[in-house]
N, C-alpha and C positions, 0 to 999 in steps of 0.2 A: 288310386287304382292304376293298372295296367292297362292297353288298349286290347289284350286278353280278357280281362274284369269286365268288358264291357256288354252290358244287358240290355232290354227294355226298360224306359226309365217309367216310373210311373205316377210320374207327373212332370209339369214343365221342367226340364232342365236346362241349367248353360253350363258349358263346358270350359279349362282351363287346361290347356295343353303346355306344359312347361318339363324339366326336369326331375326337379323337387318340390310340388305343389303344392304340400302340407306344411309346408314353413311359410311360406307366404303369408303379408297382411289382409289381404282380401278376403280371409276367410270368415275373419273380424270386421271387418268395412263392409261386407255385400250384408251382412247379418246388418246391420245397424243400415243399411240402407233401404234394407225390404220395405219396412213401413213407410219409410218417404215416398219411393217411389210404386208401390204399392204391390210388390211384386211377391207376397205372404207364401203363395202356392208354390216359389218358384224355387229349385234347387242348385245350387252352384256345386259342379264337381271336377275336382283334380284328375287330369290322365298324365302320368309320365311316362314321357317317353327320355331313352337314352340318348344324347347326343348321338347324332350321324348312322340312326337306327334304319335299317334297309327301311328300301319305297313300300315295300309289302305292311309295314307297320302304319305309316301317317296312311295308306290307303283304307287300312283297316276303318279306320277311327272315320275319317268320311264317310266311307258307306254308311257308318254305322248313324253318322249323322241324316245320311240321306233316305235311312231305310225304317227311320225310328220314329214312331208316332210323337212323342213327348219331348224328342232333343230339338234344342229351339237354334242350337250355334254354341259356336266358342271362341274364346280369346285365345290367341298363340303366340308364345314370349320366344323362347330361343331358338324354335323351328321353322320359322318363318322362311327362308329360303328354301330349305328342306321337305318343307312340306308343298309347297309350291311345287318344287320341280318333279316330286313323288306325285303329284295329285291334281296336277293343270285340267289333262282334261276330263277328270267328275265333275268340275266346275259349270254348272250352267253357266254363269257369267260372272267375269273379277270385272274390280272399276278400274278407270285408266292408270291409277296407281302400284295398280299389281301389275299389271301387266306390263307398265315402265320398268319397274324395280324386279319383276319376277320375285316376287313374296307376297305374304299374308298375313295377316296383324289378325284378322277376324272372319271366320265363317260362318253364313245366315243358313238354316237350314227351314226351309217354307215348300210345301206340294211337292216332295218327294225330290226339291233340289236342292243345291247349298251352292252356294254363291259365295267366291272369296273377295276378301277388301284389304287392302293397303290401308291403315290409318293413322300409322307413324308420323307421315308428314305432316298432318294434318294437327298431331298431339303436339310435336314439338314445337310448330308455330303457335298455340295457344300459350302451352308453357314456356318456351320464350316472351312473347308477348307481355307476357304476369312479371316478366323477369326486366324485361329491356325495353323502358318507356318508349324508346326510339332507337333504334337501329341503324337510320342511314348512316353511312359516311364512316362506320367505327371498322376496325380490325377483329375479327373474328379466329382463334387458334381453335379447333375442333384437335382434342387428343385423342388418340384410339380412330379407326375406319371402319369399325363392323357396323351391325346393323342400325343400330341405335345414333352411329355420328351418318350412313347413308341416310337414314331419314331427315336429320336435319338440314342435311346439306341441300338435301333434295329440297326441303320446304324453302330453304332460303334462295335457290336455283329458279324456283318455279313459281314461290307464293309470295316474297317480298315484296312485288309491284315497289312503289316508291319508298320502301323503307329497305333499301338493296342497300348490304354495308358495301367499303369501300373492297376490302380485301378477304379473301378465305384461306386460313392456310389448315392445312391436313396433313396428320401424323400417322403414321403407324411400323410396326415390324414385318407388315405385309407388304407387298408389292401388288399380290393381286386385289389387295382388300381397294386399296390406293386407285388403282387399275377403275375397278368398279365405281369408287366415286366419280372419278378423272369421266369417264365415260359418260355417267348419267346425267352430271352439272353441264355437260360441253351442249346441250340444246337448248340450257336456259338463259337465265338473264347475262348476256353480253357485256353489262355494265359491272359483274363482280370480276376480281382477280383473283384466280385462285393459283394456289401454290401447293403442292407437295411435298413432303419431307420421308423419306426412307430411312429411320432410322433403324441400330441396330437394340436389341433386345433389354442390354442393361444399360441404353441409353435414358439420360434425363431431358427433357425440353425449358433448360432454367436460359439457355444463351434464349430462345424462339420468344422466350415470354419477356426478353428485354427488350426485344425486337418492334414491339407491339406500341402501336399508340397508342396516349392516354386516352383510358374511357374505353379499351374494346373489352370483347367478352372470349373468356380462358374456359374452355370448357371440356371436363374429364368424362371421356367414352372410352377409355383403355377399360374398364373394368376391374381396374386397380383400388383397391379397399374394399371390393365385394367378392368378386368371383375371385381373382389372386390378391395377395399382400402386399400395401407398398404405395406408394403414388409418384404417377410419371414425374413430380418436379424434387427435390430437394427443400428441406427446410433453408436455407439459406436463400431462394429464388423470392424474388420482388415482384412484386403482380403492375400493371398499367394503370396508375395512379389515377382512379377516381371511375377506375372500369366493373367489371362483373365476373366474379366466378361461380360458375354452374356444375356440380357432379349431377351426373346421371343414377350416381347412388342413392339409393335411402336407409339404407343396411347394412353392415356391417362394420369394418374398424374405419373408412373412411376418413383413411390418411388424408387426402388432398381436400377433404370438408376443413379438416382442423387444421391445416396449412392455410388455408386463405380466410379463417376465420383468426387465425394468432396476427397475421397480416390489415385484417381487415379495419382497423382504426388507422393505419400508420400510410395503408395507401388508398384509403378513402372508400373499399369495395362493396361493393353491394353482394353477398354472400346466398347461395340458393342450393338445397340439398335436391333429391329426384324425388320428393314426393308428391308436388305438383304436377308433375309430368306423368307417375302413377295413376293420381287420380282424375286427370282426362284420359287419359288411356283406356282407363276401363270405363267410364262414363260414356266415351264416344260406342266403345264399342258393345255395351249394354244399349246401349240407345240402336245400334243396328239392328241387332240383335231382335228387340224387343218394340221397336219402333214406337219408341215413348216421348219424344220432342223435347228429349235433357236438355237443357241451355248450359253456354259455357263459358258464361260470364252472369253477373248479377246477382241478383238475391236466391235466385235458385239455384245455379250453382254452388253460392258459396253456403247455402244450408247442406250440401250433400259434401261439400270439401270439410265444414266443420263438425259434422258428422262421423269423417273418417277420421279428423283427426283426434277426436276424443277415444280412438279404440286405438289409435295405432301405437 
């Protein structure tokens, strides 16, 4: 639906604020997770919105949350900044990470308020973590700067405590995107290096990735093999012998999955698609939501991660 479409719902609902919300796996995952988590009554529903839709649109959709007996909150994928600066102050209150970052991953809506949360950072350090036994000390390439590589950069800025890699380097064809990380890492941990790259558009990152020392982790946030075609490296490019590559994809032609996986015997890689990093995302923020004490690790976790993965 449209944030036009949008009614009384008449029963619990949670919301999904994205683009194109009916293509999504979730629709298939939240169904097979009702019964685990016990949520039978509960309805999950898609609002698209268009990229870069006036403030009057994402304001819509909060009131609507704020004004509606039965809407409980919503997950928000590519509007998060947008929605934020359209919708700050309907916010009873964001947590300290929206209001660092000025975005929103998730909004609670409880006694006629809605409360926004940042929980990006928070996703990517679990799904790192699943990924990268150990972290200190390694070189880190973050490709792409939008929202998806500030959150991690953020988590490793602010949430690494002793497992701070040594270096950070960061890509993009933005300069403000760059800009934006360069800002928000500069009040965290003093012990990472970080580094910037301005490249231009049909640039590749195969010189950056030879750059790298053995064992760091190469990680695709261009949105390259999902949203556009292609992936930032070249099939000729050699990954850090015995390091980690991570796409942020789960979907689509996911050039640079099958790049570091035709690689991955020859320089030793531990190889990771984005669908872990999916399924805390929406776990954390069902659990705001709904405040149901998800765990996100262990046996209960991984009945609700192998759950989604028999429908995905």
């Amino acid at each position: 639906m449209t944030p036009d479409d949008l009614r009384p719902a008449k029963r619990p609902t949670m919301y999904f604020i994205g683009v194109t919300t009916g293509s999504s796996a979730i629709h298939r995952v939240f169904a097979a997770w009702r019964p685990v988590l016990g949520l039978h009554d509960v309805d999950l529903v898609g609002i698209d919105v268009p990229v870069g839709a006036p403030p009057a649109v994402y304001r819509r959709v909060v009131e609507h949350l704020r004004d509606d007996e039965h809407s409980r909150g919503a997950l928000v994928t590519t509007h998060k900044l947008d929605l934020y600066a359209a919708c700050h102050d309907l916010f009873g209150t964001v947590n300290e990470d929206a209001a660092r970052l000025r975005e929103v991953s998730a909004l609670v809506a409880r006694d006629g308020n809605v409360d926004g949360l940042a929980l990006d950072p928070i996703t990517s350090q679990l799904a790192l973590h699943a990924l990268v036994p150990r972290l200190a000390g390694r070189d880190v390439l973050v490709m792409g700067a939008g929202g998806a590589a500030l959150a991690l950069c953020d988590s490793l800025a602010y949430r690494a405590g002793g497992e701070s890699p040594e270096r950070v380097v960061i890509t993009d064809i933005s300069a403000d995107r760059l800009a934006a990380i360069t800002e928000d890492v500069a009040g965290g941990d003093a012990s990472i290096t970080w580094q910037s790259h301005l490249l231009a558009p049909t640039a590749t990152h195969d010189d950056l990735l030879a750059d790298l020392a053995p064992g760091a982790l190469v990680v695709n946030a261009t949105g390259m093999g999902k949203d556009r075609p292609g992936s930032p490296l070249t099939d000729a490019a050699v990954f850090p012998r015995g390091g980690y590559a991570w796409d942020f994809n789960y979907r689509g032609e996911l050039t640079f999955l099958r790049q570091a996986r035709v690689r991955a015997a020859e320089d030793q890689l531990t190889v990771e698609d984005g669908w872990r990093y999916f399924v805390h995302g929406w776990t954390r923020a069902i659990d705001a939501v709904f405040g149901l004490g998800i765990p996100t690790s262990g046996p209960g976790f991984a009945r609700l991660y192998d759950a989604a993965q028999e429908v995905r």
